[in-house]
C-alpha positions as a printed Julia matrix, in Angstrom:
404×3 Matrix{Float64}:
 199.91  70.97  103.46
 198.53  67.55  104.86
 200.76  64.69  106.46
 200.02  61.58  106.28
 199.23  61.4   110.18
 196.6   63.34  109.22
 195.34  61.26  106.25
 192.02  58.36  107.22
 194.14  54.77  107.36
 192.49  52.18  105.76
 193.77  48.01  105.35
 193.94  47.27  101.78
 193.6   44.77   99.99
 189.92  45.23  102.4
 187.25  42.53  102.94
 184.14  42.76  100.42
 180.93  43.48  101.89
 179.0   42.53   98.94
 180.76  39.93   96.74
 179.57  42.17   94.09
 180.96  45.37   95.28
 183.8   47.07   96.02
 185.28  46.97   99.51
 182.96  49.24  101.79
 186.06  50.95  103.34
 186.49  52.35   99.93
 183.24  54.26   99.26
 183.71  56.01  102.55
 186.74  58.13  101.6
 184.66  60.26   99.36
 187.6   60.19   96.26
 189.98  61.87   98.76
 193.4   60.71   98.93
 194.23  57.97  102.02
 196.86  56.23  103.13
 196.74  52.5   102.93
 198.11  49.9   105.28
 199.3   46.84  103.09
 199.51  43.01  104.36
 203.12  43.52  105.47
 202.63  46.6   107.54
 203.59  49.12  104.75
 201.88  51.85  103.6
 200.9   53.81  100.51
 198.64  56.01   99.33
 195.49  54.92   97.71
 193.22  56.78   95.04
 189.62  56.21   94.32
 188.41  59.0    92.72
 188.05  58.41   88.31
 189.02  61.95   88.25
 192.65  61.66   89.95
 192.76  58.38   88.65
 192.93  59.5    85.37
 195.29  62.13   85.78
 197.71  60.62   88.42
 197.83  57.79   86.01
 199.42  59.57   83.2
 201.87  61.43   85.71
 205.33  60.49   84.43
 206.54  61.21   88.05
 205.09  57.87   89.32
 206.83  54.99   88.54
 205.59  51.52   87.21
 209.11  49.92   88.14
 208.9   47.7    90.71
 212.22  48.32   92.02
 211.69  51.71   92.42
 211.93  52.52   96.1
 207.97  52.9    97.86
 206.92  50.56   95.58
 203.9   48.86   96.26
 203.65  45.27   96.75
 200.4   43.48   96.73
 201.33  40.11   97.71
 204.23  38.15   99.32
 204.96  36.52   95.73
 205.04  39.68   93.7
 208.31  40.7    95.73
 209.8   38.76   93.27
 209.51  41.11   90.93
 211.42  43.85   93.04
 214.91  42.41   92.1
 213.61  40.98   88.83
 211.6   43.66   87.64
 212.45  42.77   83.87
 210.83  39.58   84.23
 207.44  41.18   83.88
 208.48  42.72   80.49
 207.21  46.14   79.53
 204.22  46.02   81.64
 206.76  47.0    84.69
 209.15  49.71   82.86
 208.99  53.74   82.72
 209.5   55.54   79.53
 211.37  55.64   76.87
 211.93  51.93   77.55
 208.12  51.08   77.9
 207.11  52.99   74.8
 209.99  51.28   73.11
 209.03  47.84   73.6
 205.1   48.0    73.8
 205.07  49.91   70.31
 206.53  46.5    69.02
 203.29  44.82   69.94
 200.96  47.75   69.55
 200.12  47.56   65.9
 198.93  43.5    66.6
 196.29  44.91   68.57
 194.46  47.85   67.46
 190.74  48.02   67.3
 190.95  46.5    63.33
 193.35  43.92   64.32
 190.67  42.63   66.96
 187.83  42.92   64.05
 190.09  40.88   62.33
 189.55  38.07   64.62
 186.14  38.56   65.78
 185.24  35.46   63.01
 187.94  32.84   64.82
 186.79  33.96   68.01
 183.57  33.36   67.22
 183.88  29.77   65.86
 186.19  28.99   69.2
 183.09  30.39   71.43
 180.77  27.7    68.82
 183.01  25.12   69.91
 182.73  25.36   73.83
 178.95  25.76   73.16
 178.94  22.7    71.09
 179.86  20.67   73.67
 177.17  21.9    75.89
 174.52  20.56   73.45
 172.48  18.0    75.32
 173.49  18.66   78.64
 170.92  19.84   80.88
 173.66  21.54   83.37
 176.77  23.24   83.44
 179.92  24.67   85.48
 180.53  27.52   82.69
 183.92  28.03   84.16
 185.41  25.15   83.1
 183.59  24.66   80.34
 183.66  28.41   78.55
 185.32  30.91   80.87
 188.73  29.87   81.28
 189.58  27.76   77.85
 187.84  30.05   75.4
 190.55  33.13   76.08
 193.04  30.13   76.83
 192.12  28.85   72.93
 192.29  32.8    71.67
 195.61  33.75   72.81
 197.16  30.22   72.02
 195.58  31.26   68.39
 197.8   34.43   68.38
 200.87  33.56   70.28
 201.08  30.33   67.38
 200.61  28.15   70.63
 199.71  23.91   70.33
 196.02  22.96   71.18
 197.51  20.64   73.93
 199.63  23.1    75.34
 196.95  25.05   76.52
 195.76  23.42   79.85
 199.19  23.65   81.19
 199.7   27.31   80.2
 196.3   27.8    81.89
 197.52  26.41   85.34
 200.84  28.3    85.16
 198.72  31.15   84.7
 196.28  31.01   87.11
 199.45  30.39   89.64
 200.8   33.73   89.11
 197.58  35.77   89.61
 197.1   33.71   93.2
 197.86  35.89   96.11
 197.64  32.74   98.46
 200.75  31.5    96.47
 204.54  31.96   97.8
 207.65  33.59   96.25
 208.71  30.06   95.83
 205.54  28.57   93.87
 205.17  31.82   91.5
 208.76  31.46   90.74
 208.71  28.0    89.91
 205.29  28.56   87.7
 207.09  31.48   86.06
 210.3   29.71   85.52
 208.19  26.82   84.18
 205.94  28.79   81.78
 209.36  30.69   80.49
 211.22  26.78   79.61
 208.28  26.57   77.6
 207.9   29.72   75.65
 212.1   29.81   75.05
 211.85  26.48   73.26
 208.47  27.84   70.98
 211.07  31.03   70.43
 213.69  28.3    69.22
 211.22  26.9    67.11
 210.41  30.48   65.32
 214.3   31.11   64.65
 214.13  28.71   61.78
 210.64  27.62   61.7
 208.68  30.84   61.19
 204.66  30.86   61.41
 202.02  33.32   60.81
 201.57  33.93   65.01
 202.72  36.85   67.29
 205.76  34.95   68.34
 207.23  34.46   64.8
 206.63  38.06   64.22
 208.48  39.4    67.24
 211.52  37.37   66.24
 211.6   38.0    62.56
 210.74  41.43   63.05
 212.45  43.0    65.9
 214.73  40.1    67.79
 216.58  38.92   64.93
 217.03  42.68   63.21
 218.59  43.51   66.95
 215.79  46.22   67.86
 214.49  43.8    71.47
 217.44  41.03   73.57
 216.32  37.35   73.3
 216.0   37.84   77.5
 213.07  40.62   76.87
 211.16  37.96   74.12
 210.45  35.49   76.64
 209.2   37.89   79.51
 207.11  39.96   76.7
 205.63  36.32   75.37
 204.56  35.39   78.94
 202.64  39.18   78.98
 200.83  38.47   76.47
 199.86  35.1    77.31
 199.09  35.75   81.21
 197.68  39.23   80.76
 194.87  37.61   77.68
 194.13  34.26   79.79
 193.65  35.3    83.23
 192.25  38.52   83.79
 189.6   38.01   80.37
 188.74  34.39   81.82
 187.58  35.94   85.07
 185.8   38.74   83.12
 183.68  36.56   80.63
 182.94  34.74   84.13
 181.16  37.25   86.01
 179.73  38.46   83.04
 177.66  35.23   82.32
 176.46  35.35   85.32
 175.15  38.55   85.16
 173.76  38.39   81.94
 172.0   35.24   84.01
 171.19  37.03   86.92
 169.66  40.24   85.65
 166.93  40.08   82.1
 167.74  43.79   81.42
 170.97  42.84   80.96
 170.06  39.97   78.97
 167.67  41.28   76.84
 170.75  43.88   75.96
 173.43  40.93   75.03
 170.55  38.8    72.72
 169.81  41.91   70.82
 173.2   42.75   70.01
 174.16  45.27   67.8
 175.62  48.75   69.86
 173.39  47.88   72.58
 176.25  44.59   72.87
 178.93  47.11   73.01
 177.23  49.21   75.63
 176.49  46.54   77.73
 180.02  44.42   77.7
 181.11  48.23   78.52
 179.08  48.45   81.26
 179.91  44.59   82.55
 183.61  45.87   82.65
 182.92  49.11   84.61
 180.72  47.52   87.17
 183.13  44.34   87.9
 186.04  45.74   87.48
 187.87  42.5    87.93
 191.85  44.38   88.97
 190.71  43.72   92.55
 193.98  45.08   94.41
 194.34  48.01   91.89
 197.3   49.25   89.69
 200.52  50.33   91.8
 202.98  52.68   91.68
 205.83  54.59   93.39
 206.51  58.62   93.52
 210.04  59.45   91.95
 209.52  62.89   93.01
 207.66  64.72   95.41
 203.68  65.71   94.07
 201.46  67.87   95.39
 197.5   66.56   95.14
 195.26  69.5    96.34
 197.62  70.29   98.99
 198.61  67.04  100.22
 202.17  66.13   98.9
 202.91  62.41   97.76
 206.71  62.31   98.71
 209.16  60.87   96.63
 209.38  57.3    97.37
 205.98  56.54   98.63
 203.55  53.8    96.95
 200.93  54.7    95.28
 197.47  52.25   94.82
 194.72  53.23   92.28
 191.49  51.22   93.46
 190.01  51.8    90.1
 186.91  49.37   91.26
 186.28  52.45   93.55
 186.93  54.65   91.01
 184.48  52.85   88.76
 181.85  53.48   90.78
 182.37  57.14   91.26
 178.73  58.96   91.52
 180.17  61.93   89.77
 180.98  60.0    87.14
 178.4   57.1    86.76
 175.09  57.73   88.63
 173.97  54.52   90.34
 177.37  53.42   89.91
 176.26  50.37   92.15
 173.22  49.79   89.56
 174.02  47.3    86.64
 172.47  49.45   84.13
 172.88  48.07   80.47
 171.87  51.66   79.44
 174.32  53.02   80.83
 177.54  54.86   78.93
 180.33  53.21   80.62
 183.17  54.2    77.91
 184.66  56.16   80.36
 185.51  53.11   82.68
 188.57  52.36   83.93
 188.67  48.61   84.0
 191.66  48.74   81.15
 193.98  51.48   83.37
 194.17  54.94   81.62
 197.43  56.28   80.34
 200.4   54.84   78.75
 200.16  51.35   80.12
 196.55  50.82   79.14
 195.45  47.64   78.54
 197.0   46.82   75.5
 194.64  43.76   75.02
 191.49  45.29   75.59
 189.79  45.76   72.15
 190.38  41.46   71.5
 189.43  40.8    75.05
 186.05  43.45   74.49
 185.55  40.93   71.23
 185.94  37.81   73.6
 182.99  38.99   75.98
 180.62  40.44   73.19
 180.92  36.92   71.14
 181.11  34.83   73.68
 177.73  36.23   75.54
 176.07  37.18   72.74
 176.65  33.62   71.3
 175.94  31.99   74.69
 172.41  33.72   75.39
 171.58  33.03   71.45
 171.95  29.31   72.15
 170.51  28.6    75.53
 167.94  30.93   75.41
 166.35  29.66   78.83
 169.11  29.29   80.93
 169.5   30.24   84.91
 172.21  30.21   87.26
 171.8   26.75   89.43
 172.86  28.91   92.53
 171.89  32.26   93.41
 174.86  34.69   92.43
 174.99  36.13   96.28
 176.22  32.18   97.2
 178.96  31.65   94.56
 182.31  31.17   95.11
 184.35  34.18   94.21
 188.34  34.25   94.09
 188.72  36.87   96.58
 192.79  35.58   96.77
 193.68  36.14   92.64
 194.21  39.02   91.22
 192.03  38.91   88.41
 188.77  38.99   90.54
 186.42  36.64   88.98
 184.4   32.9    90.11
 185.82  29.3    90.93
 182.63  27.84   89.25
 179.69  29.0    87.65
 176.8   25.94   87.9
 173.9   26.86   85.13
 170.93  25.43   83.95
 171.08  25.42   80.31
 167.65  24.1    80.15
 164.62  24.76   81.98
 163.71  22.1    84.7
């Protein structure tokens, strides 16, 4: 059996190397298992094979709950959640109680419920573009990026055109690492005033919008506690901004960056698919990984996770696993990437990811159609990343929409 003493210690969350990369202290551990030393001196194991990712994952004897003791915490702010842990609604439960509350959402966003939308989406992406017509530069971040998944999940949740630029700041406050207990809270406690009073609105106002549907359907029937709606609400609305914003980011610039890639998104069509698939795999934009804690003892290959140790699944690393994804450092728009894990594996997998997959497909696809000439204004190497939010992604993206 092999302690922990034993084990190579790494710090994690690690410096980048490459802004486009993975930390480097990652790739040397080979997929074995490590222990991690966290910003506050704890420790936890950390995975970054795809292999034991997938299957540790799916491992009912580690524990999403982050009150669970050995649970890991990322940031200073995110102990919040450690005597709160229903605030971050089923995203943060074990089973049953997960299954029970996810499967109320579930059949809003299947793979034909996406489809579904794929024509809205589409004339939201026309919009931003729109707007664009003329110019001769850009910053694509505020102008595309961040308000076009802002504008799509505001269309779902049944939420006011002028709400959105305050739900996108309360957002992008939560996902900040640099942020204290005290700011998240206040953002969180903020963002929740407002979604309780659109709930109060639904009670006798019904729409045709996720929010009407989860109190007509399973509030007011008794099946989910008016304290859950709010917290499941702000899920859906943080989890589709944030982490899809910093996706379609990255993703325009390297579908600016590299003509391969390009030449993929403008012909469209599976190649589209394959390539937004591939854009997810190689940015992986979960930075600091998923986390969990053992509730029992597990052995890995002879090396026993105890019972309330952490757990942190680098899926980045895991995402570009060689025995998985040759090249994995490669962009290759050729590539089969379905196997990625940018969405998680297991029961909590992404339950977003087929709308946010229609987000990046129309929203490149649409982009590289209309500004067929465009270049980044600054080399990708010399952006500015957001190495401090959890949703990995770009504080501005300067283009040239038309050549000089």
């Amino acid at each position: 059996m092999t302690s922990s003493a034993t084990c190579p210690h790494i710090p994690y969350p690690a410096p980048r190397d490459n802004p486009l990369d993975p930390p480097g202290a990652l790739s040397g551990l080979s997929g074995e298992l490590a222990k991690a030393v966290l910003w506050d001196g704890s420790e936890a194991w950390i995975v970054t094979s795809h292999a034991l990712t997938r299957t540790l994952l799916k491992d009912r004897r580690l524990s999403s709950n982050p009150a669970s003791p050995g649970f890991p915490m990322m940031t200073a702010a995110s102990k919040v959640l450690r005597n709160e842990p229903r605030s971050a609604s089923f995203i943060r439960m074990d089973q049953p109680e997960h299954a029970h509350l996810r499967t109320m959402l579930s059949n809003r966003f299947r793979p034909v419920d996406a489809e579904a939308l794929r024509g809205v989406v589409g004339d939201l992406v026309d919009q931003r573009l729109d707007a664009l017509d003329g110019a001769t530069e850009a910053d694509l971040v505020p102008a595309v990026a961040s308000p076009l998944p802002a504008s799509v999940i505001a269309k779902v949740l049944g939420i006011a055109e002028e709400d959105q630029e305050f739900f996108e700041d309360r957002s992008a406050r939560l996902i900040d690492r640099n942020r204290t207990m005290d700011e998240v809270r206040a953002a969180r406690e903020e963002l929740d005033a407002f979604l309780d009073g659109e709930v109060e609105k639904r009670i006798t106002e019904p729409r045709e919008d996720l929010i009407s549907a989860i109190v007509h359907e399973q509030m007011l029937p008794g099946h989910i506690e008016r304290q859950d709606v709010v917290p499941m609400c702000r899920l859906v609305l943080v989890a589709g901004h944030g982490t899809t914003a910093s996706q379609l980011a990255l993703s325009l610039m390297s579908v600016l960056d590299d003509a391969p890639t390009r030449a993929a998104v403008r012909a469209g069509g599976s190649g589209l698919v394959a390539v937004v698939d591939e854009l997810l795999r190689f940015h992986t934009i979960v930075q600091f990984g998923l986390t969990r804690a053992a509730l029992e003892d597990i052995d890995v290959d002879g090396t026993t996770i105890k019972a309330g140790e952490g757990v942190v699944f680098a899926i980045g690393a895991g995402n570009r696993d060689e025995d998985v994804f040759a090249g994995p450092d490669a962009l290759d728009p050729d590539r089969d990437a379905r196997r990625h894990l940018a969405f998680g594996h297991g029961a909590h997998q992404c339950l977003g990811q087929w709308l946010a997959k229609v987000e990046v497909e129309e929203c490149l696809h649409r982009f590289v159609s209309r500004f067929p000439e465009a270049t980044l204004a600054t080399p990708a190497s010399e952006l500015s990343f957001r190495h401090t939010a959890s949703s990995y992604g770009l504080d501005a993206l300067p283009v040239r929409l038309q050549p000089s």
